[in-house]
TORPA-4810 file (N, C-alpha, C, O; in nm, 3 decimals):
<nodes>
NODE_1_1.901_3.391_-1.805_1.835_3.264_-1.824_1.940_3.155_-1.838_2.042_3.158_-1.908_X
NODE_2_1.898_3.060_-1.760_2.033_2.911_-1.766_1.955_2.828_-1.873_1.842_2.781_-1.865_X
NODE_3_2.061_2.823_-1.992_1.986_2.725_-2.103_2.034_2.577_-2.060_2.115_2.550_-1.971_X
NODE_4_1.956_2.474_-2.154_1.942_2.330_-2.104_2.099_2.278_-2.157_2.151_2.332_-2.254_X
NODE_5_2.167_2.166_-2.081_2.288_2.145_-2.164_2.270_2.073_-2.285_2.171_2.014_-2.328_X
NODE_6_2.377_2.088_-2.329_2.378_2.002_-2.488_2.449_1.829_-2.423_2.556_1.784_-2.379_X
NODE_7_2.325_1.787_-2.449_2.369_1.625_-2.465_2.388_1.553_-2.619_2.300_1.525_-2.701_X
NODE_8_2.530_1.535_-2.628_2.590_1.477_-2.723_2.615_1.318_-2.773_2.729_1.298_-2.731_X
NODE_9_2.586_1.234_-2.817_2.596_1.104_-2.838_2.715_1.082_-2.878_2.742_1.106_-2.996_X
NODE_10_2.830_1.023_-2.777_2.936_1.011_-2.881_2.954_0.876_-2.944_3.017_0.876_-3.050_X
NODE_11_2.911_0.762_-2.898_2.900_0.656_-2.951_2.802_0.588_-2.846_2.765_0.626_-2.735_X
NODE_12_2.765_0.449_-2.934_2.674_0.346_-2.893_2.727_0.234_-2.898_2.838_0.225_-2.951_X
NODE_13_2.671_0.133_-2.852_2.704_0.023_-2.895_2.606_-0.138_-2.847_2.496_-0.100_-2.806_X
NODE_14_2.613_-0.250_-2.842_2.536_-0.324_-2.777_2.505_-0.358_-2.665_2.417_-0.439_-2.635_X
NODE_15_2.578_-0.297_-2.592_2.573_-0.336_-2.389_2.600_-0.138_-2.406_2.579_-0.112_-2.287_X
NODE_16_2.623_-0.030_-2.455_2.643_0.088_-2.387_2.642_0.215_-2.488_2.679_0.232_-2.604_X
NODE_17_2.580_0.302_-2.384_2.648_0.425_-2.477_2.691_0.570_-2.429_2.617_0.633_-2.353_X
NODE_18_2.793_0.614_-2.466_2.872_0.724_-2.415_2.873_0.816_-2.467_2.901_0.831_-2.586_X
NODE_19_2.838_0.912_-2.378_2.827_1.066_-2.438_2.871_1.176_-2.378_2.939_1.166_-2.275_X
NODE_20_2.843_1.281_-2.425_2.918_1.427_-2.353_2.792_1.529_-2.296_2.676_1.524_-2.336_X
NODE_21_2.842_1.611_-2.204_2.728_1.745_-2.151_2.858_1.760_-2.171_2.969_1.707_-2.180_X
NODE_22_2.753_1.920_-2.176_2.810_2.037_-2.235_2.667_2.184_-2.189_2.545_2.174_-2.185_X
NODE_23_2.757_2.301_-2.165_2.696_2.422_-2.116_2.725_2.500_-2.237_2.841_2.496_-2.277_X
NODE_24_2.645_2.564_-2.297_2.662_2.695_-2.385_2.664_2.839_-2.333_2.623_2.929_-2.407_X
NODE_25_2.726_2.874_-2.167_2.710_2.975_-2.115_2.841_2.976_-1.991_2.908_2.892_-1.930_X
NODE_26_2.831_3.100_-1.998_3.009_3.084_-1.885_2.958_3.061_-1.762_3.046_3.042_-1.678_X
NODE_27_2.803_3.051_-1.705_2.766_3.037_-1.591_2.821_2.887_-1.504_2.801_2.783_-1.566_X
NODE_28_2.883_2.875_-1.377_2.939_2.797_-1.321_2.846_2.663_-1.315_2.736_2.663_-1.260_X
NODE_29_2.894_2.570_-1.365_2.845_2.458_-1.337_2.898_2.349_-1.241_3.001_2.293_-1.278_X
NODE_30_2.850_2.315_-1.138_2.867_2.198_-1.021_2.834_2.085_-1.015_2.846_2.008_-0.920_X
NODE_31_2.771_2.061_-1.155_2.728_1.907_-1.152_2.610_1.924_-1.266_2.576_2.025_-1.327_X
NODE_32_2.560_1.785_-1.275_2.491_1.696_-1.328_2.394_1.627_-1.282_2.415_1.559_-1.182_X
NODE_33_2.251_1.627_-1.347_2.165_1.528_-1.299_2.136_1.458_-1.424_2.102_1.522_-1.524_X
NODE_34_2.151_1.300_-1.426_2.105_1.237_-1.574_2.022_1.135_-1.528_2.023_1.084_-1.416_X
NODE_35_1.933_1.102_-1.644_1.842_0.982_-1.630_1.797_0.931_-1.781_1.730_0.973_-1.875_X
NODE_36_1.872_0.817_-1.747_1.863_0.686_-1.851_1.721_0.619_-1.869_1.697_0.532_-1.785_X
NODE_37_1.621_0.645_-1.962_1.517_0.564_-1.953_1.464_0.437_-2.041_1.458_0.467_-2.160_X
NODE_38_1.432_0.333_-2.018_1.405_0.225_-2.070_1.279_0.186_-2.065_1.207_0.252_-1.989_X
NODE_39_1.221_0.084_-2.133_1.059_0.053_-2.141_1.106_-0.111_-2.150_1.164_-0.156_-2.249_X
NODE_40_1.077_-0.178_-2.053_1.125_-0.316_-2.064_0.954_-0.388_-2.067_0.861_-0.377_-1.987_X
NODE_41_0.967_-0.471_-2.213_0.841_-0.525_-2.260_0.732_-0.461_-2.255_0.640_-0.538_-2.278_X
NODE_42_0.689_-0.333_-2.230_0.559_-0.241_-2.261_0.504_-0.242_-2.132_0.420_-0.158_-2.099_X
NODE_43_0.551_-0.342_-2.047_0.543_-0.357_-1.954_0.586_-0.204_-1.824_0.502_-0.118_-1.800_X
NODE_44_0.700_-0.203_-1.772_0.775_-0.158_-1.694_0.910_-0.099_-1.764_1.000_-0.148_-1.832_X
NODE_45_0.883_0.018_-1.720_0.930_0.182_-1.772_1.107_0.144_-1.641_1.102_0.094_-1.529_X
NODE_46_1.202_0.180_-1.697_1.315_0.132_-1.593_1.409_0.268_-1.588_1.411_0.331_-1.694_X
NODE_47_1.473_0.313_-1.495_1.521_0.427_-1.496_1.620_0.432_-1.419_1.598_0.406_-1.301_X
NODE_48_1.795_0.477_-1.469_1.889_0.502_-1.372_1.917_0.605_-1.384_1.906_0.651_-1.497_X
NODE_49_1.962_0.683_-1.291_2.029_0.796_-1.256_2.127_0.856_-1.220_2.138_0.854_-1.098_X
NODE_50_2.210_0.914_-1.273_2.388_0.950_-1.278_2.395_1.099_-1.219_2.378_1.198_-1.290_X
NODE_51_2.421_1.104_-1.094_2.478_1.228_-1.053_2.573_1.271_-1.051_2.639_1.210_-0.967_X
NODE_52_2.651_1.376_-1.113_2.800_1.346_-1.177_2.824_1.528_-1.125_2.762_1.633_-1.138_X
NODE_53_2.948_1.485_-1.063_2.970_1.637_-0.981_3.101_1.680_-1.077_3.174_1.610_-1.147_X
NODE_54_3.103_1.852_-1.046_3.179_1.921_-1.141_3.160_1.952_-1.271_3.040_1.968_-1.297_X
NODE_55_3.244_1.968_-1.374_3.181_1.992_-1.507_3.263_1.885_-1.616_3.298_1.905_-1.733_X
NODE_56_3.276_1.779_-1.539_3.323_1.622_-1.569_3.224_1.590_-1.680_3.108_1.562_-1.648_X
NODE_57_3.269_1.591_-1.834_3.165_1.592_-1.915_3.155_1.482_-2.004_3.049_1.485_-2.065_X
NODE_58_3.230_1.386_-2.034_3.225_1.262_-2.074_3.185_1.115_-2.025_3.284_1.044_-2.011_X
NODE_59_3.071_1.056_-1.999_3.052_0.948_-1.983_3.002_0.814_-2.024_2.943_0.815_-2.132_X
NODE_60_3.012_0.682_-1.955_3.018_0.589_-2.031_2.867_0.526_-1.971_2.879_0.516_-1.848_X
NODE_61_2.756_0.489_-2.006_2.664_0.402_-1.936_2.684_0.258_-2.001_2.685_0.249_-2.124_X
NODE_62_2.701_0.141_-1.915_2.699_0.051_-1.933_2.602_-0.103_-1.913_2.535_-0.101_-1.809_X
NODE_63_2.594_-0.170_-1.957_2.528_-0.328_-1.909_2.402_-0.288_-1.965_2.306_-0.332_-1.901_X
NODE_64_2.374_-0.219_-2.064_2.241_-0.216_-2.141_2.221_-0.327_-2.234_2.289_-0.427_-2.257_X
NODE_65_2.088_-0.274_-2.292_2.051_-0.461_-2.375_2.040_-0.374_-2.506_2.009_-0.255_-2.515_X
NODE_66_2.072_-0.461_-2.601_2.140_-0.459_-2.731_1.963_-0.432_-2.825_1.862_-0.500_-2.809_X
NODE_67_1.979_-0.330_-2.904_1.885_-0.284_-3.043_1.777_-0.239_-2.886_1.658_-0.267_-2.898_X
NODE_68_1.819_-0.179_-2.762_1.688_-0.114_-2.741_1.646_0.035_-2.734_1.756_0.090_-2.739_X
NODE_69_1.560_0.126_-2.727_1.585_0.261_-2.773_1.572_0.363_-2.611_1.464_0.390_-2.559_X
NODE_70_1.664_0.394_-2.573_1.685_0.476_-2.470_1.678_0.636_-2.456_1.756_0.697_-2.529_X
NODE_71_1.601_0.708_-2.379_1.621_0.813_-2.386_1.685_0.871_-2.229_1.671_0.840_-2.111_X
NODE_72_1.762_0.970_-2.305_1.867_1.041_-2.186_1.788_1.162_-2.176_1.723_1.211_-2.268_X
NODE_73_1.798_1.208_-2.057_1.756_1.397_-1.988_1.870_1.412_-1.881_1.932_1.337_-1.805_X
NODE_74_1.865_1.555_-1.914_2.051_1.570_-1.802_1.965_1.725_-1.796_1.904_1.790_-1.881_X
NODE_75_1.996_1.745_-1.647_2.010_1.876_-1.632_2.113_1.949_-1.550_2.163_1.880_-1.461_X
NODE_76_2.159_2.083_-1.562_2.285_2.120_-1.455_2.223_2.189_-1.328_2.119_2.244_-1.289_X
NODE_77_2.339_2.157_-1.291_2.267_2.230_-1.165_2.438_2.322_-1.136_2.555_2.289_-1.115_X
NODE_78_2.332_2.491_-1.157_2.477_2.584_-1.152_2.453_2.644_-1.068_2.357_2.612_-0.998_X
NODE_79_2.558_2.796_-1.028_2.570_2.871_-0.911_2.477_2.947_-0.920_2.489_3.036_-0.836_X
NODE_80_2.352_2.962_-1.006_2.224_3.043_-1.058_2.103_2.911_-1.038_1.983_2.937_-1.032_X
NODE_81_2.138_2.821_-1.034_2.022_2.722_-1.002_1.982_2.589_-1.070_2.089_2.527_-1.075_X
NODE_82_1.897_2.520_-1.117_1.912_2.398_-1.219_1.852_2.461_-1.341_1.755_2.536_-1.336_X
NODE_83_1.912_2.427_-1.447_1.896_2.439_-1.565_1.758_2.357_-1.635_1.722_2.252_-1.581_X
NODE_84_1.689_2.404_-1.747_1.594_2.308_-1.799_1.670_2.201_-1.850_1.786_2.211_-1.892_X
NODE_85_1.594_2.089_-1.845_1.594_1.990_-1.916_1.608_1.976_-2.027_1.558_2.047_-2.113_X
NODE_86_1.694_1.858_-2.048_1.745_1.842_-2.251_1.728_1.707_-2.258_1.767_1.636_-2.165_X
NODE_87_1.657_1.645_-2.386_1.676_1.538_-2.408_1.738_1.450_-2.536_1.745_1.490_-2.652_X
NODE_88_1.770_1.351_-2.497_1.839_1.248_-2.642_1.759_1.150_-2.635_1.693_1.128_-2.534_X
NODE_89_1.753_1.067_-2.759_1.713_0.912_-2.785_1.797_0.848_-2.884_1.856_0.893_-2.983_X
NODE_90_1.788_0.732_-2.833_1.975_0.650_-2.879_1.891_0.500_-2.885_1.810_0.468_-2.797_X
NODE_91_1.922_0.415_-3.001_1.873_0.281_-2.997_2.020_0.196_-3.018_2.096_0.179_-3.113_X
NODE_92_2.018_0.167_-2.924_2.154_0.047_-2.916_2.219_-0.013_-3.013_2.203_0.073_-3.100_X
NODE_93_2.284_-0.098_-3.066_2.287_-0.148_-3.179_2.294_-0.303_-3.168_2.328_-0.348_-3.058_X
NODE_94_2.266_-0.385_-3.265_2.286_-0.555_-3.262_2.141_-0.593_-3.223_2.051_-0.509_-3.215_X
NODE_95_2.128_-0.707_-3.203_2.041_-0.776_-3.182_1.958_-0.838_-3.047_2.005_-0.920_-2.968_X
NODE_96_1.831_-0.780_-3.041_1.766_-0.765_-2.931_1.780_-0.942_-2.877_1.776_-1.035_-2.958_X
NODE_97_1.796_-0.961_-2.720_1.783_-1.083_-2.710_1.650_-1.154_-2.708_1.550_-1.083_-2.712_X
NODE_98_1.640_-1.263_-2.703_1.493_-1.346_-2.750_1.421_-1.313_-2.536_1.496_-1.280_-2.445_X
NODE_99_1.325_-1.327_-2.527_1.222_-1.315_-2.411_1.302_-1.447_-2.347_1.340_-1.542_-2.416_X
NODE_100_1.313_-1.439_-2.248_1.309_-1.556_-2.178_1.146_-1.611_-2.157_1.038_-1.553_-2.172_X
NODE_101_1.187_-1.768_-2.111_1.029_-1.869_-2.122_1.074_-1.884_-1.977_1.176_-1.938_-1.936_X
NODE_102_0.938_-1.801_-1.882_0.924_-1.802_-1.767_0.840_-1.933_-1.687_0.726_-1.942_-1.734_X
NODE_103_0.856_-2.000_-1.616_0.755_-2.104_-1.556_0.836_-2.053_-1.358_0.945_-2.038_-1.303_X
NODE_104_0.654_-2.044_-1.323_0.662_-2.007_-1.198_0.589_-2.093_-1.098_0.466_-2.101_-1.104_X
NODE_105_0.657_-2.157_-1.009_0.596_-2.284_-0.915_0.611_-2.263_-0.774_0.716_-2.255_-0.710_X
NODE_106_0.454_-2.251_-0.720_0.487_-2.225_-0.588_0.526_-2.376_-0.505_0.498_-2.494_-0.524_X
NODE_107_0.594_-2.309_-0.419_0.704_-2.409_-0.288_0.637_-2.447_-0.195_0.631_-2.554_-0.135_X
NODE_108_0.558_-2.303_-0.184_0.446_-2.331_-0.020_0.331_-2.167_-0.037_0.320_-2.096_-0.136_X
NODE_109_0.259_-2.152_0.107_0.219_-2.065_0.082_0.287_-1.880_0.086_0.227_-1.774_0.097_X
NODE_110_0.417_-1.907_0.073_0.490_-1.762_0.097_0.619_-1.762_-0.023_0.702_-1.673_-0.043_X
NODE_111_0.605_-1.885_-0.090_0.733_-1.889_-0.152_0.718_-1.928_-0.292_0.644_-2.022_-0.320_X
NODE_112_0.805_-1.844_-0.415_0.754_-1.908_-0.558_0.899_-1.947_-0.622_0.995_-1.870_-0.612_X
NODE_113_0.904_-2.040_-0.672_1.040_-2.088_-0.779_0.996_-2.047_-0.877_0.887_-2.086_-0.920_X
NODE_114_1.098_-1.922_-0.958_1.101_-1.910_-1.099_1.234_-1.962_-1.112_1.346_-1.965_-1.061_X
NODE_115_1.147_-2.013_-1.234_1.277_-2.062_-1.335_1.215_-2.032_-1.491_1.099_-2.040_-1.534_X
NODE_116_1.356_-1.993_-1.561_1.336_-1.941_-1.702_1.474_-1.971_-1.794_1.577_-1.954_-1.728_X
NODE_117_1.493_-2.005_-1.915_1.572_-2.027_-1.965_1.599_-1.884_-2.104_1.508_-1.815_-2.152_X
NODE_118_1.782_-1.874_-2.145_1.807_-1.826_-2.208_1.991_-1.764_-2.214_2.092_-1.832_-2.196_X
NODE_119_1.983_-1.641_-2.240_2.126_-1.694_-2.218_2.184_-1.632_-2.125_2.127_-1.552_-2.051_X
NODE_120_2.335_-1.672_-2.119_2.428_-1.696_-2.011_2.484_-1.538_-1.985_2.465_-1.442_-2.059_X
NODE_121_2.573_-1.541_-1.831_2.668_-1.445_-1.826_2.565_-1.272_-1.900_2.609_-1.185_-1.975_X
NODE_122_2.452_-1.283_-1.847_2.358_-1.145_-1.873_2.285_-1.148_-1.727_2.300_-1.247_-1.656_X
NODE_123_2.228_-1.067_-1.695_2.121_-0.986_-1.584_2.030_-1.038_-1.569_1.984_-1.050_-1.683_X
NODE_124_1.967_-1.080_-1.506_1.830_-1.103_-1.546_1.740_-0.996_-1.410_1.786_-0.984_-1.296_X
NODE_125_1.637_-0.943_-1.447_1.533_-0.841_-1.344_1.402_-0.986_-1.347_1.383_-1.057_-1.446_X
NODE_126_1.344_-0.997_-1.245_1.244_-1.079_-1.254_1.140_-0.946_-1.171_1.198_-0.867_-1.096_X
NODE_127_1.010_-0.934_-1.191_0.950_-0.835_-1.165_0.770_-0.919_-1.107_0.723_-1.014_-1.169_X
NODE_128_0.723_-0.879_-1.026_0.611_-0.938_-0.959_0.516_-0.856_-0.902_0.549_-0.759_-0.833_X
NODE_129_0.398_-0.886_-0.925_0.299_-0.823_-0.861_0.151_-0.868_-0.857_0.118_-0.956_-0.937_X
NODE_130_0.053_-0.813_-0.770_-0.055_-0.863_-0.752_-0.140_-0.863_-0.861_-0.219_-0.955_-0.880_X
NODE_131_-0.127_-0.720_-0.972_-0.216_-0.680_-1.067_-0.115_-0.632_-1.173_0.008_-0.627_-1.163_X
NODE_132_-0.187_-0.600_-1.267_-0.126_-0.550_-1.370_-0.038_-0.441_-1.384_0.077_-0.426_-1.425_X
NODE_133_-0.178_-0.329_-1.310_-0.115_-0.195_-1.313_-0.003_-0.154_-1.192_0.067_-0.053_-1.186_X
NODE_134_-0.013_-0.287_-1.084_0.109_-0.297_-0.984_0.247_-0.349_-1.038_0.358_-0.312_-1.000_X
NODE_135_0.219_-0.436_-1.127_0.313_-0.490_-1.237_0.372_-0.351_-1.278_0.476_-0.307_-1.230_X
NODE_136_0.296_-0.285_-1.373_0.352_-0.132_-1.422_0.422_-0.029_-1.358_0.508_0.044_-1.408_X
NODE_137_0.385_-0.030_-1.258_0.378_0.151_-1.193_0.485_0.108_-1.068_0.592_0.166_-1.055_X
NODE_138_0.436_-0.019_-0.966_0.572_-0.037_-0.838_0.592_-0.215_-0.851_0.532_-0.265_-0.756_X
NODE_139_0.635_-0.286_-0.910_0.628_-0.376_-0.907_0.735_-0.449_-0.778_0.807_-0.353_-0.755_X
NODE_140_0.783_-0.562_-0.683_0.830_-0.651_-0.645_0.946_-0.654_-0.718_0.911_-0.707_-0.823_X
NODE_141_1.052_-0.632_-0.726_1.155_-0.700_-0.788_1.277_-0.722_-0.736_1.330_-0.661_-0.643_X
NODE_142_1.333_-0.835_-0.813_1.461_-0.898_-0.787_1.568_-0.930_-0.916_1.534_-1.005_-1.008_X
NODE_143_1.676_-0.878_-0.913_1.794_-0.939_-1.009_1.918_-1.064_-1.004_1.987_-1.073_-0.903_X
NODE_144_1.932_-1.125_-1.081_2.023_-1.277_-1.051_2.092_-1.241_-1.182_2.060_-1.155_-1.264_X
NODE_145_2.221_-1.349_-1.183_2.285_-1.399_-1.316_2.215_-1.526_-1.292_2.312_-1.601_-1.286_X
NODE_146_2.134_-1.585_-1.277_2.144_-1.724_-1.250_1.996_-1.748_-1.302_1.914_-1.658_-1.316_X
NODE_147_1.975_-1.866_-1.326_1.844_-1.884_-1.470_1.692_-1.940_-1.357_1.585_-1.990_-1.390_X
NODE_148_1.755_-1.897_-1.204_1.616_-1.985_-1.133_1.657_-1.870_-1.006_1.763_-1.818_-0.972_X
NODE_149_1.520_-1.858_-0.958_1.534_-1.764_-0.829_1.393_-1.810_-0.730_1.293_-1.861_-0.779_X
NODE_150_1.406_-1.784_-0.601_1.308_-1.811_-0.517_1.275_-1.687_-0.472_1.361_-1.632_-0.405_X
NODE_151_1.124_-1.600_-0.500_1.036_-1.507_-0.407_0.983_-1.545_-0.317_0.923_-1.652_-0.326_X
NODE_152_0.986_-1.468_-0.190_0.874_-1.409_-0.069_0.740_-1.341_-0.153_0.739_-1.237_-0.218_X
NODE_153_0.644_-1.421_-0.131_0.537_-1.352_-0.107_0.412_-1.375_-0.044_0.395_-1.482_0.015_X
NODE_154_0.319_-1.285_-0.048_0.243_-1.261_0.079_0.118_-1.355_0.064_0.054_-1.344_-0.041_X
NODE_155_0.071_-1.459_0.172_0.003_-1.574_0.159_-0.131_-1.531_0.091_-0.156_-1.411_0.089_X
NODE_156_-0.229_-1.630_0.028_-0.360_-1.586_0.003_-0.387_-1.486_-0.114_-0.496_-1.432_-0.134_X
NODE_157_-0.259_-1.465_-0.196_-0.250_-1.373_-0.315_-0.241_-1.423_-0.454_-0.177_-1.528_-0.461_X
NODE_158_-0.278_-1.384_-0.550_-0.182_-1.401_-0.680_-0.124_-1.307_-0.758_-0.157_-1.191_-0.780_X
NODE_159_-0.031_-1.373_-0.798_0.108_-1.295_-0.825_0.109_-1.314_-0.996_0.088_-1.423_-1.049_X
NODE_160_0.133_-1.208_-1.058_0.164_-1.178_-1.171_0.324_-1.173_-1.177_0.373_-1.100_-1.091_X
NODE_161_0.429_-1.247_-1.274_0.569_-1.245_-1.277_0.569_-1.223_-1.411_0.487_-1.234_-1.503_X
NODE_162_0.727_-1.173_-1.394_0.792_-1.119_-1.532_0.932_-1.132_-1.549_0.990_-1.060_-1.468_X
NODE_163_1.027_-1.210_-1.639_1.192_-1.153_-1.637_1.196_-1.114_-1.724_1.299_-1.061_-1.764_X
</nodes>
């Protein structure tokens, strides 16, 4: 039986957090599958994924948002097959940033100006959709550093937005 690896927290911090896999079995390991999960405003569930080859066991995830609570799952994948799943949950540390104040103005019939204020030199995801549960599940999206962005969208609709 291939047991799940040990995911270790080695530190956190306000933009990141770094940790270790680890195998409790001499069976050959070739890699890594990880996934970072986030819940941005109750809204939209966000998810990256680190495929990390060899048995390279220290890493760093970065450009996260500060006091939010993340959960990690890593599984291996060895010369016997993929391993079960293991999971962690890690809440960032410092202070969550304030919502940005979204105002959305259409241009014409295919085109919308958002603009939103807050702060500087951060990410911003702006997220769009026809309905709610399109909002949730596949939403439209786009990322800027920049506090105003212009969407494509499809004439004769309304659009639900989010950054």
């Amino acid at each position: 039986v291939i047991p799940p690896p040990v995911i270790h927290i080695e530190s956190y911090s306000e933009d990141s957090i770094s940790f270790s896999l680890k195998m409790t079995t001499n069976i050959k390991v070739s890699g890594y599958v990880v996934n970072i999960y986030w819940t941005f405003d109750s809204h939209r569930q966000e998810k990256r994924t680190l495929i990390i080859q060899g048995e390279k066991s220290i890493q760093k995830v970065a450009n996260l948002t500060a006091h939010t609570p993340y959960e990690i799952s890593a599984w291996a994948k060895t010369e016997l097959g993929d391993s079960p799943l293991s999971f962690v949950h890690v809440v960032t540390s410092g202070t969550r940033p304030e919502s940005p104040s979204l105002k959305a103005k259409a241009i014409n019939q295919t085109a919308v100006e958002c603009s939103w204020t807050g702060p500087r030199n951060v990410v911003y995801g702006i997220f769009y959709a026809t309905s709610f549960l399109e909002l949730y599940r596949s939403p439209h999206n786009s990322t800027t550093s920049a506090h105003n962005i212009t969407v494509l969208v499809q004439r004769d609709e309304q659009y639900l937005f989010l950054v």
